[in-house]
ChimeraX commands (.cxc) that place a marker at each C-alpha (Angstrom):
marker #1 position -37.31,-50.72,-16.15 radius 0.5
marker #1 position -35.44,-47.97,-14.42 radius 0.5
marker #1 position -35.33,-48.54,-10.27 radius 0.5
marker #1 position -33.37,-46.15,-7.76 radius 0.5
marker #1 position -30.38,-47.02,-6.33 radius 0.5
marker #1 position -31.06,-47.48,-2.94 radius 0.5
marker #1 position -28.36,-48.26,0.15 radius 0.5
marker #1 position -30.68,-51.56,0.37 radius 0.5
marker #1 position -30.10,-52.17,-2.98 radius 0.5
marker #1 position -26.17,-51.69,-2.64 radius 0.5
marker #1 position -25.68,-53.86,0.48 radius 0.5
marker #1 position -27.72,-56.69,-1.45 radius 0.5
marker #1 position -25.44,-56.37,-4.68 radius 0.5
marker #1 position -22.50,-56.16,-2.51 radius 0.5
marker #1 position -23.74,-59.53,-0.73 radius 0.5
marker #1 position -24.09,-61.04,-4.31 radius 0.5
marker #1 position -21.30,-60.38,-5.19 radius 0.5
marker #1 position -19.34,-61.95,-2.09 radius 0.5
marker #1 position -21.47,-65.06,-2.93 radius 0.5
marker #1 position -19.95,-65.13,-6.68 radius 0.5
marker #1 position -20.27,-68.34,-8.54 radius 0.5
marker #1 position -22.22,-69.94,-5.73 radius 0.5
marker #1 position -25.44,-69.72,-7.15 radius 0.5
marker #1 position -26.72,-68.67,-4.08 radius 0.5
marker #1 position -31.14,-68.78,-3.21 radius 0.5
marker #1 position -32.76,-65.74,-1.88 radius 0.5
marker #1 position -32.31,-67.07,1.62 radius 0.5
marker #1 position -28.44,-67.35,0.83 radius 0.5
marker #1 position -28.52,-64.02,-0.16 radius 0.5
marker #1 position -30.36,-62.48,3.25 radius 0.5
marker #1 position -28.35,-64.54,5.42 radius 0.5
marker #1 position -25.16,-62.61,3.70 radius 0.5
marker #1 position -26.82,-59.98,4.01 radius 0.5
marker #1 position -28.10,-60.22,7.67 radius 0.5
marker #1 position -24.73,-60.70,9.12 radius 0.5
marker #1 position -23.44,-56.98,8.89 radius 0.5
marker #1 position -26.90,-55.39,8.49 radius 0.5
marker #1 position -29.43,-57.41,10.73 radius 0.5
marker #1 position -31.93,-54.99,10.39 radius 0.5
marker #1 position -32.77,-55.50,6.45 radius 0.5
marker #1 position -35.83,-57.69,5.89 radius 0.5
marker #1 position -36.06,-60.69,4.23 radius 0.5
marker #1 position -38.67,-59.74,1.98 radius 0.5
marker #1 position -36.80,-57.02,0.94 radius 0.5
marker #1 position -34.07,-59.00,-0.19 radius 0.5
marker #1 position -36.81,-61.27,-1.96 radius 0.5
marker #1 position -37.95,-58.37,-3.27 radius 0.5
marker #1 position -34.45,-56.51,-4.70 radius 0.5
marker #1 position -33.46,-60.19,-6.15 radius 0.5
marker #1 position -36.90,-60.24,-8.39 radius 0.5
marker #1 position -36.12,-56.32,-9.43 radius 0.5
marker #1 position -32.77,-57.60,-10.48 radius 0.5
marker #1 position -33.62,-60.20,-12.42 radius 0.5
marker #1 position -36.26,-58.42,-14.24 radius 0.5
marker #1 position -34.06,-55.77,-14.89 radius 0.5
marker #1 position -31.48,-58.11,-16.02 radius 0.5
marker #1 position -29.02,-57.38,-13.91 radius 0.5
marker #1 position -28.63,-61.50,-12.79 radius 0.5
marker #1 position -30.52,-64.55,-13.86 radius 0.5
marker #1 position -32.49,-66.23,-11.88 radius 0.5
marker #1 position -32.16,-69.90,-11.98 radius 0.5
marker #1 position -35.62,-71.89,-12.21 radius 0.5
marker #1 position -35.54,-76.02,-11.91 radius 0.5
marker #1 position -38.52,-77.80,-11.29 radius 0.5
marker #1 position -38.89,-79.15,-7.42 radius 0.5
marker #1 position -35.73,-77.16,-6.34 radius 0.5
marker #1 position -35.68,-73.20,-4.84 radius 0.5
marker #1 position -34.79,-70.78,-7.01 radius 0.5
marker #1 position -30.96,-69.40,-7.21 radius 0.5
marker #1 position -29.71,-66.47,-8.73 radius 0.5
marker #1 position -26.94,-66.01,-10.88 radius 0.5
marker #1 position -24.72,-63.05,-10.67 radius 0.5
marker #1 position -23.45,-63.32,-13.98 radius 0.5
marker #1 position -26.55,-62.35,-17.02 radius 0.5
marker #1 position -24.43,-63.05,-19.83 radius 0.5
marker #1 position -25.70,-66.05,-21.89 radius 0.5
marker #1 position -24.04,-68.91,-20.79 radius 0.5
marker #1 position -24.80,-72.61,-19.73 radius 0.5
marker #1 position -24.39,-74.50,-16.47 radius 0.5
marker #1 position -23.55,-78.28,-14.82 radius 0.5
marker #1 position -25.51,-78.99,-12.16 radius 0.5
marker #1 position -24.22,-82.40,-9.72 radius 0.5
marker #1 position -26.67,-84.66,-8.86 radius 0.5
marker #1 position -24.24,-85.56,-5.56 radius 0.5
marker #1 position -23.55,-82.07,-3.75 radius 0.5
marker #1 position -26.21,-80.13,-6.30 radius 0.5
marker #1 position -23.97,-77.74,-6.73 radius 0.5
marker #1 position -24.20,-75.58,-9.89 radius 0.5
marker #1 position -21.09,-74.80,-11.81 radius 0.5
marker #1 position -20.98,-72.06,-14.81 radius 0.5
marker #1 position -19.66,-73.20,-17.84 radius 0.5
marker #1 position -18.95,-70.62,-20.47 radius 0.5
marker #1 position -18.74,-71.60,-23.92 radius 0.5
marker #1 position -19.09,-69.86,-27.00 radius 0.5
marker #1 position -20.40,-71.94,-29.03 radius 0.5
marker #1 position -23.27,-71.74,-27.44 radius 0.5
marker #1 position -23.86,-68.42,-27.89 radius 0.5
marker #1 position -23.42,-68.92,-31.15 radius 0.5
marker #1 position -25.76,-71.38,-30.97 radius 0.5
marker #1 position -28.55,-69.49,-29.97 radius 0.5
marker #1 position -27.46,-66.31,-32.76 radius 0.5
marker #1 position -28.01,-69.49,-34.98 radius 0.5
marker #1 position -31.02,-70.37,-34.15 radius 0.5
marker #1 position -32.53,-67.04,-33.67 radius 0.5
marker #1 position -31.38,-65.87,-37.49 radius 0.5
marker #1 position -33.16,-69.36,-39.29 radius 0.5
marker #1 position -36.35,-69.56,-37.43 radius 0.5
marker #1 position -36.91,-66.10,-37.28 radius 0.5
marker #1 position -37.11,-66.20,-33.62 radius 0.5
marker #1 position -35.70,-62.90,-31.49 radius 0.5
marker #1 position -33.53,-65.52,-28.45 radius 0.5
marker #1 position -33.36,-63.33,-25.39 radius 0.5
marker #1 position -32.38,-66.12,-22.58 radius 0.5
marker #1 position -30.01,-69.37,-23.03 radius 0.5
marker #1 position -31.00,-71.97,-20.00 radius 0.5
marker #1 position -29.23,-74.86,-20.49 radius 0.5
marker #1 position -28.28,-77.19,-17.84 radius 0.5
marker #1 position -26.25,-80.37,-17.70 radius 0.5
marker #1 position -25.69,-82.62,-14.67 radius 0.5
marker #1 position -24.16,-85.33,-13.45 radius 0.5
marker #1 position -21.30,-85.86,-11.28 radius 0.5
marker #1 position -19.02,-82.93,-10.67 radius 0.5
marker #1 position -15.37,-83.52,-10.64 radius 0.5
marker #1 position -15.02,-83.03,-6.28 radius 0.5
marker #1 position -17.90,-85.65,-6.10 radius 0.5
marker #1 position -16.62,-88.08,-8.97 radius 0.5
marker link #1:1,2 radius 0.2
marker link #1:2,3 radius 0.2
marker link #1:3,4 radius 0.2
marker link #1:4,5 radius 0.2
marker link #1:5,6 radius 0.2
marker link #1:6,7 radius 0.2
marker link #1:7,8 radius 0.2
marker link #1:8,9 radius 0.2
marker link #1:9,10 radius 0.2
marker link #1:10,11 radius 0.2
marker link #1:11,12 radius 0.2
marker link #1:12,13 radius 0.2
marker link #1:13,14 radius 0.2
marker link #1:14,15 radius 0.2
marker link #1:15,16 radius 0.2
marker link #1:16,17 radius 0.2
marker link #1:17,18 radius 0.2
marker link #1:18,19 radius 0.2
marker link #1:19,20 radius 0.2
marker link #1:20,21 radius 0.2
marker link #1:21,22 radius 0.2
marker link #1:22,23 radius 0.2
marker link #1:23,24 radius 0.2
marker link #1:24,25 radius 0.2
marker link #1:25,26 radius 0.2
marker link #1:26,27 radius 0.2
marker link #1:27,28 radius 0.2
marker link #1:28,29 radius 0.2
marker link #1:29,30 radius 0.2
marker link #1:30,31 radius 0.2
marker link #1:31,32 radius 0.2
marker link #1:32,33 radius 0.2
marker link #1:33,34 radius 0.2
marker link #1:34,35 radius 0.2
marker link #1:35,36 radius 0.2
marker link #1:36,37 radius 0.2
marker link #1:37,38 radius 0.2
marker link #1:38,39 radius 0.2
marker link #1:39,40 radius 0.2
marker link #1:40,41 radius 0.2
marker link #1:41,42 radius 0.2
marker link #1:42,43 radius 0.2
marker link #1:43,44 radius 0.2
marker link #1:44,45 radius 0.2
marker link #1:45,46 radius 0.2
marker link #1:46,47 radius 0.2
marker link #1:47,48 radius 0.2
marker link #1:48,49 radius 0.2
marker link #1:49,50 radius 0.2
marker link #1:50,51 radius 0.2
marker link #1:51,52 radius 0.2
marker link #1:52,53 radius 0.2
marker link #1:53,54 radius 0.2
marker link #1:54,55 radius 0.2
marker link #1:55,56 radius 0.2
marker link #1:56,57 radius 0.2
marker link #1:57,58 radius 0.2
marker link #1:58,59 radius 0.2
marker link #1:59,60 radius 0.2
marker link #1:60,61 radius 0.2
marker link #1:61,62 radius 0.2
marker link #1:62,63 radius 0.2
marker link #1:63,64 radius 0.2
marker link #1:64,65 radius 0.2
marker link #1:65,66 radius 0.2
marker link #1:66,67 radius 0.2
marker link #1:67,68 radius 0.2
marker link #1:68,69 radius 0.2
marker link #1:69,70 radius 0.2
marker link #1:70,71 radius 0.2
marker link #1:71,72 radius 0.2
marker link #1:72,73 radius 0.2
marker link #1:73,74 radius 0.2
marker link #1:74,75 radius 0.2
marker link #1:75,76 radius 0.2
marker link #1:76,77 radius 0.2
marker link #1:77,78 radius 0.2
marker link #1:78,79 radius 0.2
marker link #1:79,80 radius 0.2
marker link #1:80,81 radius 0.2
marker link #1:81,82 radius 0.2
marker link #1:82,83 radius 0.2
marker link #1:83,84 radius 0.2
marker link #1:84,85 radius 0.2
marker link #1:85,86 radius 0.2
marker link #1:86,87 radius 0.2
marker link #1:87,88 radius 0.2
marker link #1:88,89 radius 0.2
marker link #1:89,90 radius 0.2
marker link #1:90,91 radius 0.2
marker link #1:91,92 radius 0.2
marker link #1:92,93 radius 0.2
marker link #1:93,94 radius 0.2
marker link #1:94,95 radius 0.2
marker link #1:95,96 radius 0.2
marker link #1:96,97 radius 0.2
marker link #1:97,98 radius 0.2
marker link #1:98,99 radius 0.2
marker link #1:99,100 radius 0.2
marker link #1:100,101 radius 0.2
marker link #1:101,102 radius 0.2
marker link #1:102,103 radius 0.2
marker link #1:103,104 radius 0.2
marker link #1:104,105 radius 0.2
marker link #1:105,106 radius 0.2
marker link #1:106,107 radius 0.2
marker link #1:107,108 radius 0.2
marker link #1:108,109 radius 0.2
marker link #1:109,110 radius 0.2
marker link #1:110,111 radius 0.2
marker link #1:111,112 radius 0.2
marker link #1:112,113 radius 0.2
marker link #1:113,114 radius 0.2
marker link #1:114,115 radius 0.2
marker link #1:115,116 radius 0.2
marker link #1:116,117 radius 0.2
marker link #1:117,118 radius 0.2
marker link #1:118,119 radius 0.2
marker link #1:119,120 radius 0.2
marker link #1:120,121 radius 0.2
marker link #1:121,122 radius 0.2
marker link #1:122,123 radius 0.2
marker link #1:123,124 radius 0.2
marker link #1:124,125 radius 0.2
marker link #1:125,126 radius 0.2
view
């Protein structure tokens, strides 16, 4: 899916990226967003966030009962989620990567997404 690259579109990746690692939800994102250029809507930003995750761009993070958060990092990788602060950490490991090659090649299946979470208690909460 090719999209132009609007100044919208710019101030919203640039707001993502100032937001790195946090995981942020769409209204995360437009309050970043909001604070040096009051004047974009939110359901623009709602709007650019689905474009980038269907363009693959980021993830977007789907849990049951919870608002959905976007991830500004699309390569394959897992994350721990604490059941105290809910924070969601990244957690890179190559293995699982490899996993999902694995498991692609012996059931003949094409794997095009990895989404798994863990949680518990994060280390600042423990």
């Amino acid at each position: 899916m090719k999209t132009r690259n609007t100044t919208q579109k710019q101030i919203i990746a640039e707001a993502l990226q100032s937001l790195h690692g946090t995981h942020p939800t769409a209204l995360d994102v437009f309050n970043a967003v909001t604070q040096s250029h009051p004047t974009i809507s939110k359901s623009t930003v709602y709007r650019v966030l689905r474009d980038f995750a269907s363009c693959g761009v980021i993830t977007q993070i789907e849990r049951p009962k919870e608002l959905e958060r976007y991830d500004d990092n699309p390569l394959p990788h897992s994350h721990f989620r604490c059941r105290h602060c809910h924070t969601i950490f990244d957690i890179d490991d190559t293995q699982l990567a490899t996993l999902a090659s694995r498991i692609g090649n012996t059931y003949g299946h094409q794997v095009q997404a990895l989404d798994l979470t863990f949680s518990g208690i994060c280390a600042k909460c423990k």
